[in-house]
C-alpha positions, 0 to 999 in steps of 0.5 A: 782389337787384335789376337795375338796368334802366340798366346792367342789374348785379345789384346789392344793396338798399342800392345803390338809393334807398328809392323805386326797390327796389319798383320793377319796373324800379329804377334804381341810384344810380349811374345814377340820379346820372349820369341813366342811362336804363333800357333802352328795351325797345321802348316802346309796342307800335305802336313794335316793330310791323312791318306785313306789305306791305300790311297797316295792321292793328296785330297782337296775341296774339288775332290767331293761332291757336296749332297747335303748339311748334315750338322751345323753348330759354333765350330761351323758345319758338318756336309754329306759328301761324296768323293768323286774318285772313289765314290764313297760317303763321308762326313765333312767337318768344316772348321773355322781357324779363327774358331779353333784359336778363339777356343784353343783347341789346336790338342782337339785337332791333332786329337781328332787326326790321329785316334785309330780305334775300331769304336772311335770316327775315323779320319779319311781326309784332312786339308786346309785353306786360308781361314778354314780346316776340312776334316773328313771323316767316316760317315755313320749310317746309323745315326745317334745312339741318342735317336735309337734310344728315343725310337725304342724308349727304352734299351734291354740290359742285353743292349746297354751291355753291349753298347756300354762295353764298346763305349768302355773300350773306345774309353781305354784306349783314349786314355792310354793316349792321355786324352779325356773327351769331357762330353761324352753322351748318346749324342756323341755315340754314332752307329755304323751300318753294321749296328757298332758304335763309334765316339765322336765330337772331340770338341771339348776333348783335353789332353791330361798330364797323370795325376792332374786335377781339371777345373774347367766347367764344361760339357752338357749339363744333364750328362755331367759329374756332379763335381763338374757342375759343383766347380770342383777339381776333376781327372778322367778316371770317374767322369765317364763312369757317370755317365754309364750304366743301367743295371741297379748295383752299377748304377749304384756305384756310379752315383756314389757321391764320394768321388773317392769311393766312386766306382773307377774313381779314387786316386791312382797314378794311372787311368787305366788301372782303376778307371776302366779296369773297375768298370771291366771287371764289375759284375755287370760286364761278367757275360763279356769278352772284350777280346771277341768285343773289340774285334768286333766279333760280338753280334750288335743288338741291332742293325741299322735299315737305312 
């Protein structure tokens, strides 16, 4: 049966017009007579483009060489590659269109096109072919902060500090921009060669309306909110305290039951005044000084060697 590229349901032939079926990307005849659009995957490559700094130069798949696979899962796969101008690594997502209407996930697309901030991946390069969205991004040395963990058993207080404050601060500032990312975990935590970390994996990422409850069940279950699991109504302001902390009187607050009492969480007409700013200001993080952190001007516990 046909997708309709409007309202993105599967639908059967006879809910479509003659002309539209053998379309690539019908229109149902619902959408059709209310003038619903289909949705806009990006238009012409020059539209999803993001240029390096200082770089004037539209990239396409012949500008790098491929080096390896380096990921692989439902959306398709992540290569190393190398651009044969400039020389540089990335990594390469390579997105099937169809998986990005079968998921909806055109907001996780213009998510993972414009963030900019030091503790979240960064986008070099985006462009597009017929069935297929290239998202190039910077290439992390350091691998999963899931990896350093499982190396060293065990993290000092000194280190789970630092890499909870520069997870916070990539926090805020997706939250000033609306945006909660629902899987956050140390396997979506990479580490620069320089030893900082950088958020990444905005598959199941939502754009969030104030004062909106969420309801989808989503994310890896061992990381996730008990409300999530439980089916009830959610907003960003506590999901990604739960996740965070090792110190006991944190560890405490953030496993308060009562969502209300939760640390970062109650409800408040903004995220950022009671979500991070609780978290900013618990006497865990009293040693910090999330200027000198986000400038990255905080030496990193440890430096990637490889």
């Amino acid at each position: 049966m046909p997708l309709c590229a409007a309202c993105c349901v599967t639908k059967g032939f006879n809910k479509f017009h003659g002309g539209q079926r053998h379309l690539q990307r019908p229109v149902c005849k619902e959408c059709f007579r209310t003038g619903k659009k289909p949705v806009d995957l990006g238009g012409e490559p020059e539209e999803l483009v993001i240029r390096a700094q200082g770089d004037k130069k539209t990239a396409s798949l012949a500008d790098f060489q491929l080096l390896s696979v380096i990921g692989q899962g439902a959306f398709g796969k992540v290569l190393l590659v190398r651009h044969s101008t400039t020389g540089q690594v990335h990594a390469m997502k390579i997105i099937s269109k169809q998986f990005i209407i079968d998921k909806d996930s055109v907001h996780y697309m213009k998510t993972e096109r414009d963030i900019r901030h030091p503790f979240v991946i960064g986008l070099s390069y985006a462009f597009q072919t017929e069935s297929k969205v290239y998202l190039v991004m910077e290439y992390q040395s350091g691998g999963e902060l899931f990896s350093y963990l499982k190396e060293e058993g065990t993290f000092t207080e000194n280190a789970v500090r630092f890499y909870l404050a520069e997870m916070i601060l990539a926090l805020e500032h997706l939250h000033g921009h609306g945006i909660i990312h629902r899987d956050l975990k140390p396997e979506n935590v990479l580490i620069s060669a320089e030893g900082h970390i950088k958020l990444t994996d905005f598959g199941l990422a939502k754009e969030y309306v104030d004062g909106q409850e969420l309801l989808t069940v989503c994310g890896t279950k061992e990381y996730m909110a008990p409300e999530m699991l439980l089916g009830k109504g959610y907003d960003s302001l506590h999901l990604p305290g739960w996740l965070s902390g090792e110190a006991h009187s944190l560890i405490k607050a953030l496993l308060e039951r009562n969502v209300g009492k939760r640390l970062g969480g109650g409800k408040s007409s903004m995220f950022v005044v009671k979500g991070v700013q609780a978290l900013k200001r618990h006497s865990f993080f009293k040693s910090v000084d999330w200027e000198k952190m986000e400038s990255l001007r905080v030496p990193p516990p440890k430096v990637p060697t490889h």
